[in-house]
C-alpha positions as CSV (number, residue, x, y, z in Angstrom):
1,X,-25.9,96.1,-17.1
2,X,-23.1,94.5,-15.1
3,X,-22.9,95.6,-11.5
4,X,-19.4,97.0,-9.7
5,X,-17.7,93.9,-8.4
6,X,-16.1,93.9,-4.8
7,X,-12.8,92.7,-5.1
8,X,-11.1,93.5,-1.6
9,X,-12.6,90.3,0.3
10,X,-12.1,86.9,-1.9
11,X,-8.7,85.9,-1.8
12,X,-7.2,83.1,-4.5
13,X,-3.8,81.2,-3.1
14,X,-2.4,78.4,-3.5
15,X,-0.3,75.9,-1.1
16,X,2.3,75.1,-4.4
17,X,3.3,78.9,-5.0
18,X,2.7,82.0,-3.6
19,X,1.6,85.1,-5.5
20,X,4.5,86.3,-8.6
21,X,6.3,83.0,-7.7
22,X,7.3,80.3,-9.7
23,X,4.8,78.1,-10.6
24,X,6.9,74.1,-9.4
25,X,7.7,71.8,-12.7
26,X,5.1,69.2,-11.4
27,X,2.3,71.5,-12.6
28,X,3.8,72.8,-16.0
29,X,3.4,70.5,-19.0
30,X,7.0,69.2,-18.7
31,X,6.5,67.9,-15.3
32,X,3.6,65.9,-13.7
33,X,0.9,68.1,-15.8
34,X,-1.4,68.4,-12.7
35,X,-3.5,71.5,-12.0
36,X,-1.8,72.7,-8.6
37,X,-4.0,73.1,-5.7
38,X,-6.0,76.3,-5.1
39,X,-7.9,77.5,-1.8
40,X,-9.9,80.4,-1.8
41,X,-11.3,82.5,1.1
42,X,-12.9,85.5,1.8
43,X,-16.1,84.5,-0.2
44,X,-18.6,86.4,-0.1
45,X,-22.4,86.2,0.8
46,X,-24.9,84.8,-1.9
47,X,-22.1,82.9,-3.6
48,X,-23.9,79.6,-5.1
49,X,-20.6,78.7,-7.0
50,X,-17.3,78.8,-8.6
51,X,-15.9,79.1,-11.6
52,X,-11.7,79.1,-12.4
53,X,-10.0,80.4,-15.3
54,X,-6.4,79.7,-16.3
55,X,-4.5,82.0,-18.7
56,X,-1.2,83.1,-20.1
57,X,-1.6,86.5,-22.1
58,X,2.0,86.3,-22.7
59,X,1.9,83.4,-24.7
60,X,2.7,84.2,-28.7
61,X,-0.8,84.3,-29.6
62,X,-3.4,86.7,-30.8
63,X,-5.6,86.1,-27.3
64,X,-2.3,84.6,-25.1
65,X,-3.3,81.0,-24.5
66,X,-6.0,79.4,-21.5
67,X,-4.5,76.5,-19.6
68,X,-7.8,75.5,-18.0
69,X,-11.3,76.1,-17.7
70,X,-13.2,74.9,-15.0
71,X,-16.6,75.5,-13.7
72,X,-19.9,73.7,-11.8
73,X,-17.8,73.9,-8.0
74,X,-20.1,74.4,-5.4
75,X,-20.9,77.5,-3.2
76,X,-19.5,76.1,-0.2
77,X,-16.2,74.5,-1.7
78,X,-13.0,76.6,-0.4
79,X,-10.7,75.4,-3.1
80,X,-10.1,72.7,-5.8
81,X,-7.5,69.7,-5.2
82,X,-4.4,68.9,-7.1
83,X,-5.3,67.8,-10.4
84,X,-9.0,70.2,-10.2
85,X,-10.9,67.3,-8.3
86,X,-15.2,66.8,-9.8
87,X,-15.0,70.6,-11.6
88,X,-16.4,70.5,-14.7
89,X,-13.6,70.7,-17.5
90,X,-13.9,73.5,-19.6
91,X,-11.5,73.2,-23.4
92,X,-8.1,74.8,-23.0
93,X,-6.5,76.8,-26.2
94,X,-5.4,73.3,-27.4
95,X,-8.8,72.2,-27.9
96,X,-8.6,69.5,-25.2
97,X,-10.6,69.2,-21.9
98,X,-9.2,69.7,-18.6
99,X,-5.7,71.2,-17.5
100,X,-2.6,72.0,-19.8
101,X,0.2,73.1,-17.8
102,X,2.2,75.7,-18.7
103,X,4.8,75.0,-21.8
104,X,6.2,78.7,-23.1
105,X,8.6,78.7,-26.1
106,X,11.9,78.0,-25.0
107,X,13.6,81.3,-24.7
108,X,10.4,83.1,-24.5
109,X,11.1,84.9,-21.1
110,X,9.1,84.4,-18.4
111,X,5.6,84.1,-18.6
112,X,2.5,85.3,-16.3
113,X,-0.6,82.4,-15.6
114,X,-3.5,84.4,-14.3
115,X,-5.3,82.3,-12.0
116,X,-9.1,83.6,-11.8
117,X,-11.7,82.6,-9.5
118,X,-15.2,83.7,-10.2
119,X,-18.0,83.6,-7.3
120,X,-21.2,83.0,-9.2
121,X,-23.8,84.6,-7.5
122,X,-26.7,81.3,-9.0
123,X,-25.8,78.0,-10.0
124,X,-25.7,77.7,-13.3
125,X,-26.1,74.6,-15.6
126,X,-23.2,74.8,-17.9
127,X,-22.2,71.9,-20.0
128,X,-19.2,70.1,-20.3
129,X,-16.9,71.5,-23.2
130,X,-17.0,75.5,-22.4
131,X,-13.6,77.4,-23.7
132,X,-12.7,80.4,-21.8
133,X,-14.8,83.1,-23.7
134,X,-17.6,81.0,-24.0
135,X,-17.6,80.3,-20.1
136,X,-17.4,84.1,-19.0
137,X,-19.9,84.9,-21.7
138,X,-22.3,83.2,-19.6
139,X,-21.3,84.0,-16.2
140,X,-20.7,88.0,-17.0
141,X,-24.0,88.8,-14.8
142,X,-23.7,86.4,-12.1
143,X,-20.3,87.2,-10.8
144,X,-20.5,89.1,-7.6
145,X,-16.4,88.8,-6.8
146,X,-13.3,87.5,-8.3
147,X,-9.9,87.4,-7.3
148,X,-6.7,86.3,-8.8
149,X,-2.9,84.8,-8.2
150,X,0.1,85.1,-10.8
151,X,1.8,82.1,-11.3
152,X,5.7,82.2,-13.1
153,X,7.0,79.9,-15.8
154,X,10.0,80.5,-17.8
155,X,11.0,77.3,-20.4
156,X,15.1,78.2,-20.5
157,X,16.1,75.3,-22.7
């Protein structure tokens, strides 16, 4: 049975774009490709790690598309680095491990990147290679808090 979660305390931000902003080109597929920086606060007691989740339900797909899947941070970390620093890579919708930035169809309109953070209430050993359902499959009963940021992308060309 899962448990209510408390979502009012863990807070998700990051120093490249604030909340319903524009996500900057160096972190969408046609820039740099990096995962931007995230910093998380707010966490609360009993976490024993992190896991992150990237997706885009706009994207024209049956389930939207996941940019990035990444798990096995610590308890005590208060963010990932530029680029996701020693996470564990999870497989984006493309099959490939790591980050994918954001690449909607040109025209498309502008779409949402849900930026999930998980606090894992036990370390779990995961390995390498988890997509997105996979990953929350397993966590489901050990999240005790999540929060989220909304990233923009729009492809006008």
């Amino acid at each position: 049975m899962a448990q209510n979660l408390n979502v009012a305390d863990l807070t998700l931000r990051s120093p490249a774009f604030s909340n319903h902003e524009s996500i900057p080109r160096r972190h969408a597929q046609d820039g740099e490709n990096l995962a931007p920086p995230l910093e998380w606060s707010g966490v609360p007691d009993g976490t024993k790690a992190f896991a992150v989740v990237v997706h885009d339900p706009d994207a024209p797909l049956v389930d939207g598309y996941t940019h990035w899947v990444a798990y096995g941070i610590p308890g005590d970390a208060t963010g990932l680095p530029e680029g996701g620093g020693d996470a564990v890579a999870g497989v984006n919708s493309s099959g490939d491990a790591g980050y994918r930035g954001p690449a909607p169809p040109p025209g498309h309109g502008v779409h949402h990147y849900y930026f999930w953070v998980y606090a894992l209430d036990e370390e779990i050993d995961l390995e390498p290679g988890l997509d997105r359902r996979a990953l929350l499959e397993r966590i489901e009963d050990r999240v005790i808090e999540q929060a989220r940021l909304i990233g923009l992308y729009e492809n006008e060309r």
